[in-house]
N, C-alpha and C positions, 0 to 999 in steps of 0.2 A: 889563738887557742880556741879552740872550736867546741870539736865534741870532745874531745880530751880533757880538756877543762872541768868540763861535765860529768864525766867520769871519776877524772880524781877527785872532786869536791864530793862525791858518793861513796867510794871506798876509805876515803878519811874518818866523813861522817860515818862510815858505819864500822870502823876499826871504834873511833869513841865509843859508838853507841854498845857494841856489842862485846868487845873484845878487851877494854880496856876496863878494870877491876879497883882501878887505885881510887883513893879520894882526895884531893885539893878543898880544904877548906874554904868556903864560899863561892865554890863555885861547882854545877851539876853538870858532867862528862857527858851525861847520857842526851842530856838534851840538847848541848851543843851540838851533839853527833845530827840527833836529828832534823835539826835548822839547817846544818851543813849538807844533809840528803836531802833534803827541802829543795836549800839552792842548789844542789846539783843537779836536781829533778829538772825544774824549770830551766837552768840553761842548756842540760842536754835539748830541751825540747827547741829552745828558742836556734840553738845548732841546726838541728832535724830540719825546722822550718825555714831555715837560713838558708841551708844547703838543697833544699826542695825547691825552695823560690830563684834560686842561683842557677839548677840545671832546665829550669820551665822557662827562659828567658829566648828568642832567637832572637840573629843579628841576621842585618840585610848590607850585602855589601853597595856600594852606587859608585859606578865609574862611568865619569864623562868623559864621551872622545871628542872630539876635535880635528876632526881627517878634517874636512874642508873649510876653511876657513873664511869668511865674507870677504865678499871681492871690496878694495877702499875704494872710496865713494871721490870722485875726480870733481 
């Protein structure tokens, strides 16, 4: 789960933060929302950087041939 993750942990958070009206006794909506966008801030980022550093990487291929072979030693 990548940047998806990322994303839903932000629209959760901010359905709490902004959209949900109710109250739960001891416990504050609004701020969970925002700890919940928090961390979704930072893993979207950590995603971003993941996926940055994933496509700056090249590969080298190395193929050894073996056409002629050493003559055995009599």
């Amino acid at each position: 789960m990548g940047i998806g993750g990322g994303i839903t942990l932000l629209v959760i958070g901010a359905i709490l933060s902004f959209g949900v009206a109710d109250r739960i006794e001891g416990v504050n909506l609004t701020v969970i929302g925002y700890i919940l966008m928090g961390g979704g801030l930072i893993w979207l980022i950590a995603a971003i950087a993941t996926n940055a550093q994933r496509s700056n990487t090249s590969h080298r291929e190395v193929i050894e041939r073996h056409d002629n072979p050493p003559a055995p030693r009599a």
